[in-house]
N, C-alpha and C positions, 0 to 999 in steps of 0.2 A: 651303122655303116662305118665301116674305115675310111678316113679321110685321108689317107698316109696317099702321097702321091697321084694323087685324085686332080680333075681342072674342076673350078666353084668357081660359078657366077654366081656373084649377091644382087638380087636386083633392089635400089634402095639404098640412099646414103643417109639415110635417116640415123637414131641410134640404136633403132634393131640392127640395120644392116652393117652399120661399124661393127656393132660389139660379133656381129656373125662373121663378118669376113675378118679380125683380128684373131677370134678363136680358132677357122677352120685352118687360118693360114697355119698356126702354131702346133694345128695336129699335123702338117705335110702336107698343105695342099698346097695346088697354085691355085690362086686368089683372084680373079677380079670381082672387083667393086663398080657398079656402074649405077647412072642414075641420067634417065632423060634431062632433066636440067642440067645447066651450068651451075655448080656447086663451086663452091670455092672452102675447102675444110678448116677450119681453126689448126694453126702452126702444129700444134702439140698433138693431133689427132692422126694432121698427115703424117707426123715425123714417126707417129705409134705404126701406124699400117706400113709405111716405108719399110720400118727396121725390120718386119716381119713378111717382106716380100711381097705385099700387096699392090696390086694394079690398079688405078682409081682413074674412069671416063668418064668422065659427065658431059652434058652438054649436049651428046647423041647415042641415038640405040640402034645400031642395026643388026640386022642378022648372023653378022659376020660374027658378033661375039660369041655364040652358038657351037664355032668350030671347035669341036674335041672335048666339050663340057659334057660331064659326067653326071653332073647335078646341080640344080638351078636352086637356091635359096630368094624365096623371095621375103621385103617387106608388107606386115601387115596394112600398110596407108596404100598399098598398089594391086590393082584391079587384075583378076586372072584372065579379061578380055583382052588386054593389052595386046599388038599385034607381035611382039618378040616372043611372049610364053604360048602365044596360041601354035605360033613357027615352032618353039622345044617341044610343043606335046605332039606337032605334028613328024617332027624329026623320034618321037620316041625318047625325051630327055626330061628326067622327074622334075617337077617341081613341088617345092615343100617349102612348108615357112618356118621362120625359123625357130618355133615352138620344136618340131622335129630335131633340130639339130642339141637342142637340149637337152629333149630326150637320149639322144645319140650317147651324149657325152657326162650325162649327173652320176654321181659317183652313190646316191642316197637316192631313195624314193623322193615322186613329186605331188603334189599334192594342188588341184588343181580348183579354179575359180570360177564359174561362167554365171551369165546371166545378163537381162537388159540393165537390171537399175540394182543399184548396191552391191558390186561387184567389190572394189576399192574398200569400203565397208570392212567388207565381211574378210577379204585376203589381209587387209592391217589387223583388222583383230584375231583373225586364226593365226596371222604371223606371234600377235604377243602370247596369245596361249600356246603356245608351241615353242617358245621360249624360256618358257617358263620351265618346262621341265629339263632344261639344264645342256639339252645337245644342238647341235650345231642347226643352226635356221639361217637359209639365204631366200631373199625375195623377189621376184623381178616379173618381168613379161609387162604386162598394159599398166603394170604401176611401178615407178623406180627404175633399177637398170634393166636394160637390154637382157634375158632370159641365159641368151646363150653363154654370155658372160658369169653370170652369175652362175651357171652350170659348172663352167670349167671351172670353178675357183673351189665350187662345192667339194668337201671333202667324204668320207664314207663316216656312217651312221649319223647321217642327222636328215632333214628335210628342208628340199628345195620346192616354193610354194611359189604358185605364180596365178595371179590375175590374167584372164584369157578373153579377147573379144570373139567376137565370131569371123572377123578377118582373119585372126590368127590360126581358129581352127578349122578355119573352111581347106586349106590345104595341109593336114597332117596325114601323116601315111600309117606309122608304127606306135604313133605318141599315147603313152599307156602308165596314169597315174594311178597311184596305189590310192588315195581319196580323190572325189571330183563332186561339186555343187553348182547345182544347177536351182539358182534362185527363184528366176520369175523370168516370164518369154511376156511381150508385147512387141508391137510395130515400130521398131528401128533399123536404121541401114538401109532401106530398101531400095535406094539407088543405087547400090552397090549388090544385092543382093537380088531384086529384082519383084522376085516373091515372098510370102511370108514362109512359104513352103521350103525353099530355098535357105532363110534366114535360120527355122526350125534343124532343119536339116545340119547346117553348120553347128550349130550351138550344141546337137546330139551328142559331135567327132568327138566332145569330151572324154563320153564312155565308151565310144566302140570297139573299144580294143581292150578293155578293161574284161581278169577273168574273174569266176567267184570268190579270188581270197582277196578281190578289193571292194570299198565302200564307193556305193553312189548316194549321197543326201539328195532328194527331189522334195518339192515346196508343194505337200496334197494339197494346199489353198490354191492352186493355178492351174486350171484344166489341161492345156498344154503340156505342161513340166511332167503332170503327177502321169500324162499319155504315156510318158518317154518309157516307164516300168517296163512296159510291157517289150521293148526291144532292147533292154538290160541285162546283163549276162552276170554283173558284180551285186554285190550284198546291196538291196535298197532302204537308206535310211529316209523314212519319212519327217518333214515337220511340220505342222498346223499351229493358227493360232485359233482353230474355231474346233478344232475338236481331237480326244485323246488319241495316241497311234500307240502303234505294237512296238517298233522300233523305232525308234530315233530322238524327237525332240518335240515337247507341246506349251503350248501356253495356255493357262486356263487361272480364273479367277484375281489376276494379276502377280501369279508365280508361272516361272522357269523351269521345267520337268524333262528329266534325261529318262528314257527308258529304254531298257534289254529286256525282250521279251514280256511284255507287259510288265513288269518290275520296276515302279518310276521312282525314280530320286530328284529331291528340290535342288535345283541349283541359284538358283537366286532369285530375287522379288523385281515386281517392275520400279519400285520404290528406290531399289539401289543401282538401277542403271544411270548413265546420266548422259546419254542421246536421245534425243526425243524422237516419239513418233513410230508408229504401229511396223514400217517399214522396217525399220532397228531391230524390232524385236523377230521380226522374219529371219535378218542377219545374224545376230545370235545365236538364234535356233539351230541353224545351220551349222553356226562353228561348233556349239556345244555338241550337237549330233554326231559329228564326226570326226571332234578330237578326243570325247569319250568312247569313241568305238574302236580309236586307236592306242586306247591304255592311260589316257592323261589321267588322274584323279579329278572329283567335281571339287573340292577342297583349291587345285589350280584354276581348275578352269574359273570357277566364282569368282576367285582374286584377281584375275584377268577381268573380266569383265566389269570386276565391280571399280578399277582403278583405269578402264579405259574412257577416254575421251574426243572420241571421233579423231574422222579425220580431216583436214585440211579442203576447204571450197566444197565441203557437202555436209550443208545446214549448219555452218560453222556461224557461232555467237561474235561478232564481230565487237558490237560496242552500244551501251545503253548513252544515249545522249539527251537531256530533256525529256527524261519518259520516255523517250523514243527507243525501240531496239534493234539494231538493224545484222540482220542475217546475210550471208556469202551462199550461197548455193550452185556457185556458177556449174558444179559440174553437173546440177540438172540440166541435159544438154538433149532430153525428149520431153514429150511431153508425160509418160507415164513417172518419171522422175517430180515433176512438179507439182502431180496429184498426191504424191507423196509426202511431199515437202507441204502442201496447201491441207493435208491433211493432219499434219504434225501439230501444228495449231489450232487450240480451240477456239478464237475467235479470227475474224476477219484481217486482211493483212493488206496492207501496201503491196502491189506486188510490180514488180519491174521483171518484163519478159521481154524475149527477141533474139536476133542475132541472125547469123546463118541458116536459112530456112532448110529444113531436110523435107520440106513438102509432105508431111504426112498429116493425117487427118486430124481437123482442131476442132468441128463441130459439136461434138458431142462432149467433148473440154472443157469449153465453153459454157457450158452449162454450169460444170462445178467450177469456173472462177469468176462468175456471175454468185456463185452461193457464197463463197471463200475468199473473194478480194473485195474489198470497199473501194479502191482505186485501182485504176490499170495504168502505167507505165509503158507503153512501147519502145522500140528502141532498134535500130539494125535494117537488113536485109528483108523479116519477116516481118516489119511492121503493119505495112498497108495489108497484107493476107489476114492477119492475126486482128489489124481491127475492121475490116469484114464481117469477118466470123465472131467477134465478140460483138458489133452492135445486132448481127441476127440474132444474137442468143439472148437479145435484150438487155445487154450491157450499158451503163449509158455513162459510169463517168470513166471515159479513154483519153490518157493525155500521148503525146510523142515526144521524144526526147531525140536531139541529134550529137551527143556524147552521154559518157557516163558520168562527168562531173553534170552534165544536167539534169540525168534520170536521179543524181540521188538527192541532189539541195531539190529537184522537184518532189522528190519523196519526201522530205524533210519539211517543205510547205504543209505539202497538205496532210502531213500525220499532227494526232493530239496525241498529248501526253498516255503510256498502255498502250501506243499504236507498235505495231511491227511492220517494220519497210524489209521487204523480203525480194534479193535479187536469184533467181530462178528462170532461166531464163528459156529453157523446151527449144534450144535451138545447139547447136553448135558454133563459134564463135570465130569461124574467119572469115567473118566480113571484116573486121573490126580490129581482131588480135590472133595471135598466133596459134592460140592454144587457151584452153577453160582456165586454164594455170594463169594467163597473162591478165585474163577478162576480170578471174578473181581478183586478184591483186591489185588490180585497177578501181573495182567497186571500196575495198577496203580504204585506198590512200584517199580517197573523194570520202568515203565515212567519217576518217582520222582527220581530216582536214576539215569538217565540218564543227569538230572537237574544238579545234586548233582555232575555231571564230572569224575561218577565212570570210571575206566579201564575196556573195554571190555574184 
């Protein structure tokens, strides 16, 4: 689309919708920024959007902003029930999120993220291998900055990579990456989403716009995902960890294996990665799939992988204290995330769960953190649910904690020396804190303080 002289509503003063309404203003548009709350923007934000013609209303939304708008950008934190975009769809006025406008405007191909769990993962490490081969790499979308932003800065011949939830892609129109991975589908968002059918559906908009000369990586270990082939129009790279493919990426025997046409090359041992846990090796699989399908050498790719070290709040090594080890996991923020994380471990673990309940199903969960935790920590919004469901499951030692400095000196009691106090929490995290970012941060400084010899 040409934005040159265009009216843009951004719905969302979030920093999607900043970084959307600063870009579109700066191609011609006129700009409003709006956001049902009363926002009040940091000095140097409003003075950014000012210089560049932007209109900023918070506080109210009515239909009136509607008039003469040509296209509706929304933020992925906001609901397409709302009753202003139900009003634009019924006036006939697009709405798109601002993954679209990305697309609109990258100067390079994009290379693209999805999935429930190891999304962040896998987009940090496809960003270092891609890096590596010397051209130009910007990252943004569900991790880092704002997409759109990162688009317009993107220059020509390199790759713009972006981490994509299904908020994001549930309203794309045109948005059409030359790579796209689709990890693994389970029961998340569903209050937003409503069905799993609905949730599927979204996470698809990856590739539907995708022709033959682009790659789709699908994860043949996930019944769901591996479905998606069959309404695929781009190249499908497969990866398993349970058995060989034709194309793509396999794990067998505890090596790494890139294959073109049945043709496999080693790309590395499980021995020289150093994130732990079956789930990791899914993530890899993926990057190596699909940055050697795009010309990378296995020679880069190995050396990427073999000098990466996770990333930040997912199963991050926080600090051995007294024997004790205590892990960050906050951005396990479902529950198929912390089957992951509980899985990663060969023995039993401390385990501190909770927060913002997304209400989805913990029965059958239960079970494996009855096998995989020796103690249960509660904590948040979902406590009294979560200990329910774990004394059904015949759970029996549940303690509750009403902060995080007391979930962790109470993990600190009751671990022995070998023990792992693992925070994972299968929830979302504003009851408490702002963001998975604030939640971690917070488990760490109660870790370090524990270091430090503070008094309980």
């Amino acid at each position: 689309m040409d934005y040159n002289n265009t009216h843009i509503l951004v719905l969302g003063a979030g920093e999607s919708g900043i970084g959307a309404s600063h870009v579109v203003a700066q191609l011609g548009a006129h700009v409003v920024l709006n956001d049902y709350k009363k926002i009040e923007l940091p000095s140097d934000v409003q003075a950014m959007l000012e210089t560049v013609g932007v209109t900023v209303i918070t506080g109210h939304q009515d239909e009136s902003l509607l008039d003469n708008v040509d296209r509706i950008i929304i933020s992925p934190g906001i609901s397409l029930d709302i009753p202003i975009v139900k009003a634009a769809k019924e006036r006939g006025i697009e709405v798109v999120s601002e993954v679209e406008l990305a697309y609109d405007i990258s100067k390079s191909p994009i290379l693209g993220v999805t999935g429930t769990n190891g999304k962040t993962t896998t987009t940090t490490l496809l960003t270092e291998v891609m890096k590596a081969t010397g051209k130009p790499i910007f990252v943004g979308g569900n991790i880092g900055d704002s997409l759109s932003e990162m688009a317009y800065k993107m220059p020509i011949g390199g790759y713009l990579i972006a981490e994509l939830s299904s908020y994001q892609l549930e309203s794309i129109k045109e948005f059409h990456p030359l790579g796209a991975i689709v990890l693994n589908i389970s029961p998340d968002h569903l209050a937003r989403h409503k069905t799993m059918e609905n949730y599927v559906l979204a996470k698809e908009n990856i590739f539907k716009s995708q022709t033959p000369t682009d790659y789709l990586v699908l994860n043949a270990d996930d019944a769901v995902v591996v479905d998606m082939a069959n309404r695929a129009r781009s190249q499908v790279l497969y990866i398993s960890q349970k058995h060989a493919v034709e194309n793509g990426a396999y794990y067998e025997n505890g090596h790494l294996y890139v294959v073109r046409n049945g043709n496999k090359e080693l790309i590395i041992e499980v021995v020289q990665i150093h994130i732990p846990g079956a789930h990791n090796i899914e993530n890899i699989l993926s990057v190596i799939a699909l940055t050697y399908a795009l010309g990378v050498s296995a020679e880069l790719i190995r050396n990427a992988i073999f000098t990466f070290t996770g990333v930040e709040h997912r199963l991050e090594r926080v600090k051995t204290i007294n024997g004790v080890t205590y892990y960050n996991d906050s951005k396990a923020t479902n529950v198929d995330s912390v089957v992951k994380a509980l899985q990663a471990f060969p023995k039993p673990v401390i385990l501190l769960m909770g927060g913002h309940d997304k209400m989805t199903p913990v029965e059958e969960f239960m079970i494996l953190v009855k096998e995989k935790a020796k103690e249960l920590i509660l904590m948040g919004e979902a406590a009294e649910r979560f200990e329910d469901a774990a004394r059904a499951a015949g759970i029996k030692d549940i303690h509750r904690a009403q902060s995080m400095k007391e979930a962790v000196r109470l993990g600190r009691d009751l671990a022995q020396p070998g023990d792992i106090v693992l925070l994972s929490p299968a929830c979302s995290s504003f009851d408490w804190y702002s963001c998975f970012e604030e939640r971690g941060e917070d488990f760490k400084k109660e870790v370090l303080a524990l270091e430090e010899g503070s008094e309980p």
